[in-house]
N, C-alpha and C positions, 0 to 999 in steps of 0.2 A: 687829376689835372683840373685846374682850376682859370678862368680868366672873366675879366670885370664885364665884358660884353655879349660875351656866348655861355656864358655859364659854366657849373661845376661837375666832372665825371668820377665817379668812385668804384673801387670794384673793392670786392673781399667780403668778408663777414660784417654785416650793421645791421644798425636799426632799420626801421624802416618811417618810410615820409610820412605814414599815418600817425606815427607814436611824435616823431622828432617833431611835428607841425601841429599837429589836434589834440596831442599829451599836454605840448608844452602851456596851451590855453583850459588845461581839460580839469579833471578833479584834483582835490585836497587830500592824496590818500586815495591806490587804485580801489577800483567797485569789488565788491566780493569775488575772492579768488582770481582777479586779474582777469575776468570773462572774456573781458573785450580787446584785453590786452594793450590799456592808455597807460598802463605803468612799462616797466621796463622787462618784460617776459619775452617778448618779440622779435628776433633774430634770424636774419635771412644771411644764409652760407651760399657762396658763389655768385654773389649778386653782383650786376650792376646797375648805379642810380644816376639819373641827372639831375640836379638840381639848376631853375633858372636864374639869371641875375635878379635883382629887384627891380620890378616894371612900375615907378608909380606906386609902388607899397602892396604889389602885388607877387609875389613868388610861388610857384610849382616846382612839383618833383612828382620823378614815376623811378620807380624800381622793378627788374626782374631778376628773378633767381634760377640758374637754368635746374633742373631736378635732375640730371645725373645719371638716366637710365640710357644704356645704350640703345641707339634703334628710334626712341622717341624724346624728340625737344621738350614736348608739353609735359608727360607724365612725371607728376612731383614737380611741378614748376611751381613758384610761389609769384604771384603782382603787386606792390602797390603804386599808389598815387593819392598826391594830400595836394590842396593850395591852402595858401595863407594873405590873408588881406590885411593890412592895418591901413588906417586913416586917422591922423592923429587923436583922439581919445578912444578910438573904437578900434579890436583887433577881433578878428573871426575866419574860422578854419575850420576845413573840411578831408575829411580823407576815408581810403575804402582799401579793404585788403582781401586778396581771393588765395587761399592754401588748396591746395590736392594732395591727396594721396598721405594723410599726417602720419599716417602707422608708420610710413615706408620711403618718407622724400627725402632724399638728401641735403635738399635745397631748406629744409626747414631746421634751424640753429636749437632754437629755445622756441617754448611753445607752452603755455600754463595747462595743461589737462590733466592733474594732479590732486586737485581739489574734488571734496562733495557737492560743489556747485557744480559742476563739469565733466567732472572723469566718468559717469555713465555714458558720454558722448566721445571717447579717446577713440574709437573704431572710426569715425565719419570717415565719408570720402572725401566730403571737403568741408571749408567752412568761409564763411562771408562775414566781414566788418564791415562796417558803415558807421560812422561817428563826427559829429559836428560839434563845436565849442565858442565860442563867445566872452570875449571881455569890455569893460568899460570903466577905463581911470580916471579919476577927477582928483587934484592931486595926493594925495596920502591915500588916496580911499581910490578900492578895487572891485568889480562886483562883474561876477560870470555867469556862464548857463552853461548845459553840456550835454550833449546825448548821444548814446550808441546803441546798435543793433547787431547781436549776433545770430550767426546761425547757421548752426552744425545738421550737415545733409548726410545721409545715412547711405550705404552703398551696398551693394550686394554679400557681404563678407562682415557688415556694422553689426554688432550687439543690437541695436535698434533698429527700429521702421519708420519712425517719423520723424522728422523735421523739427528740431529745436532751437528757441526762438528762444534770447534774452533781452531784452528791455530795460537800459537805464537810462535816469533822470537826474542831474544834481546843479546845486547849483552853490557854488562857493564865494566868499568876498573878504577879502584882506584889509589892513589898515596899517601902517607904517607911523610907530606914536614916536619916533626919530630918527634918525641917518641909521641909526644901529641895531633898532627893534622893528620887528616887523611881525604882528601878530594875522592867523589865518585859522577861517573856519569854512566846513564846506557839510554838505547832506547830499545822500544819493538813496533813490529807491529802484529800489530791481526786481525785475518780475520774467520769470520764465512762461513759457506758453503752456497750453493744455496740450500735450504729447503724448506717446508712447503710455497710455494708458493712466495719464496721471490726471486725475481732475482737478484737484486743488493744487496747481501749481505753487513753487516754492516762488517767497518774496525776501526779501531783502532791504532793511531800513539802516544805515547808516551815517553817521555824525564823526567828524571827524578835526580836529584840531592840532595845530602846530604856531611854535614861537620859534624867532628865528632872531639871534644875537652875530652880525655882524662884526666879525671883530680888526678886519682889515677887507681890503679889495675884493682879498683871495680866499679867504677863510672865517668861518662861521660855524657858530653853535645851534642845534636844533634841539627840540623836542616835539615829539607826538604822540596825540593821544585818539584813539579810536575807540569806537562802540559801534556793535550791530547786534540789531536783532534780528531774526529770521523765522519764515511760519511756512506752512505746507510742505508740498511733497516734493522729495528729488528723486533724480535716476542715480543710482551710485553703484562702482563698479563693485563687485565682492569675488573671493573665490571660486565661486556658481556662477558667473557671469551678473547680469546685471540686475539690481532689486529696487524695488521704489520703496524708499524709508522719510521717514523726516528731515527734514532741512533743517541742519545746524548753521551755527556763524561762523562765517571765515571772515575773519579781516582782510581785505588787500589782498594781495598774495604772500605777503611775509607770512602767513599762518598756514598755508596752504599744507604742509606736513604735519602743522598742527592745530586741528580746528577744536572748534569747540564738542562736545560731547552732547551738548544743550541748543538752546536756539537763541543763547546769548553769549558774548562775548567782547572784554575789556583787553584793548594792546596799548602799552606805552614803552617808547622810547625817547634815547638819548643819541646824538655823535656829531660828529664833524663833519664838515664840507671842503674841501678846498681844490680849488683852480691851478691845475699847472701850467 
């Protein structure tokens, strides 16, 4: 249901306002393994969101997801809420997301914990985003900033004990060299916290790049090219439960089935884009 003065209500399966609002301002190519989840990993089942009209270049949105257990509203309930500001050459956004119960919520669609970045922490109880973005266009020329915060809280029944923390930084900026080319590059560094017995936490340096060939309104050709390197230590799930091993490279989350073996790692692609 939608109207110009009170705003917009959605129910079902989405995204959520943190990705649709602070994604859309956010990196070039998600951070390793999709941690934070600014790429498109993020999926809340049974939800409902409202989004506001535009106030003055100002818009909000809060989403809930009911979890699905009989007897309790809260258990496996998922939250978010993002705003977005523009003012004309400046846009910046902010958004935060709270999951419960990931092993077991109904409420929760897709969910990246599938990676060597992450998957030591697929037990939490819950986990916290927090992510803010930043842009500024002058005309052909694009330049952003970006930051998020995760962090996977460990529960009575988690593989772990501590509290884990990731940290990333990037900062991307485009150039548009005609109506129909549109070239982009971006860098993110990531850093997990000293947890669960790891001193030399795992880092994460990534470069990322994309061309993008306009070929009508609706439809467009891409290319992207990624590189990361990666150093210290991760928690990563094993048949034994959970082992501290070296931090490999995961590009994004497109690799997240297949990372690197090393603590380096090259992705490029090719495809199309189109608007229906």
């Amino acid at each position: 249901m939608s109207n110009d003065k009170y705003g917009t209500l959605t129910l079902g399966r989405q995204y959520t306002p943190y990705f649709s609002m602070v994604g859309a301002l956010g990196p070039t190519g998600a951070h390793p393994g999709d941690v934070d989840t600014l790429d498109t990993t993020l999926r809340f089942n049974n939800s409902v969101t409202y989004a506001s009209p535009n106030i003055a270049g100002l818009v909000f949105a809060a989403q809930y997801a009911l979890g699905g257990k009989a007897g309790s509203i809260a258990s496996g309930s998922n939250f978010s809420a993002a705003l977005r500001y523009d003012y004309k050459p400046f846009a910046i956004a902010a958004g935060y997301v709270k999951l419960k119960d990931i092993a077991t919520s109904r409420a929760l669609g897709t969910f990246a914990v599938n990676s060597p970045v992450n998957n030591g922490y697929a037990s939490a109880r819950s986990v916290q985003l927090a992510a803010a973005a930043a842009r500024y266009t002058y005309d052909n020329l694009m330049l952003g900033l970006n930051y998020s915060n995760a962090q996977y809280t460990p529960g009575s029944n988690s593989l772990f004990t501590d509290e884990a923390v990731f940290n990333s930084y990037g900062a991307i900026a485009s150039y548009r060299f005609t109506p129909s080319i549109n070239v982009a590059a971006g860098y993110s560094y990531t850093r997990a916290s000293k947890s669960n017995g790891i001193t030399d936490p795992a880092q994460y340096q990534q470069i990322s790049l994309e061309q993008t060939y306009d070929l009508s309104k609706r439809t467009s050709f891409y290319a992207l090219q990624a590189y990361q390197h990666a150093r210290g230590k991760s928690l990563i799930a094993t048949g034994n439960g959970p082992a501290i091993a070296d931090a490999v490279a995961v590009v994004g989350d497109s690799q997240n089935a297949t990372p690197s073996s090393g603590p380096s790692q090259f992705v490029a692609m090719v495809g199309i884009r189109h608007a229906f």
